[in-house]
C-alpha positions in Angstrom: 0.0 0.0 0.0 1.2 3.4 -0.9 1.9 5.9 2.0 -0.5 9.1 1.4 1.9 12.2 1.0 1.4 15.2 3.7 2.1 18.3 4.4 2.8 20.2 7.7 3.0 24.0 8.3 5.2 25.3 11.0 2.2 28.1 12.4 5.1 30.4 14.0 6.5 30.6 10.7 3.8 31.3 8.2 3.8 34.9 7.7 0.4 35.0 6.0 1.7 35.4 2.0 -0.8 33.1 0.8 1.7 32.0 -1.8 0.8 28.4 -0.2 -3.1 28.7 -1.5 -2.0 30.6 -4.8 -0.4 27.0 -5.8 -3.4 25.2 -4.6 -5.9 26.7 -3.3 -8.0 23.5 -3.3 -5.6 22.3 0.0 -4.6 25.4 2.0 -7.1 26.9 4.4 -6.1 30.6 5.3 -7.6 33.0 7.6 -8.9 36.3 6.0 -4.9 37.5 6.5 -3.5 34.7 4.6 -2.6 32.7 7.6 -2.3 29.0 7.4 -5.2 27.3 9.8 -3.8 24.0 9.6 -0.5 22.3 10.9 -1.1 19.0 9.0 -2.8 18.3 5.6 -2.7 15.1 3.9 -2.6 15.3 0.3 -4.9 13.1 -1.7 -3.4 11.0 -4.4 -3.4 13.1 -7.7 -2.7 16.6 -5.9 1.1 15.7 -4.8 2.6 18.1 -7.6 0.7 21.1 -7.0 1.2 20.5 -3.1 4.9 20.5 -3.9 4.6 23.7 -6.1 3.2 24.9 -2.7 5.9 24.4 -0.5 8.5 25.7 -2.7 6.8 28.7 -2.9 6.4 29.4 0.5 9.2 32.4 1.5 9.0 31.6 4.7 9.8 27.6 4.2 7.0 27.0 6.6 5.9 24.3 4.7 7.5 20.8 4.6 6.5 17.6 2.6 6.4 14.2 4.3 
C-alpha cells in the first residue's frame, strides 16, 4: 500500500503570503490574513505536484513535505 503524502505547516512561521493557497488553493485553508489554519494536511493522491509547487513557494519555508 502506498503511504499518502502530507504536508505540515510550521504556524510560528507562516507569515500570512498566501503563496501556499496561490499553488493550490483547493488544499490550504487561510484566515482572511492569509494565515495558514492547519499544521497538517494530507494530500490526496493526484494533488502531490501542486502541493509541492506549494511548498516551494512558501518564503518563509513554513511548509515541509512528508
Amino acid at each position: 500500500m502506498e503511504k499518502a503524502m502530507k504536508v505540515s505547516i510550521d504556524l510560528d512561521k507562516c507569515a500570512g503570503h498566501a503563496r501556499c493557497f496561490a499553488a493550490s488553493p483547493e488544499l490550504f485553508d487561510l484566515d482572511d490574513d492569509g494565515y495558514a489554519l492547519n499544521a497538517e494536511i494530507d494530500i490526496p493522491a493526484g494533488r502531490e505536484a501542486t502541493a509541492l509547487e506549494a511548498v516551494a513557494a512558501c518564503p518563509e519555508r513554513a511548509i515541509e513535505n512528508h
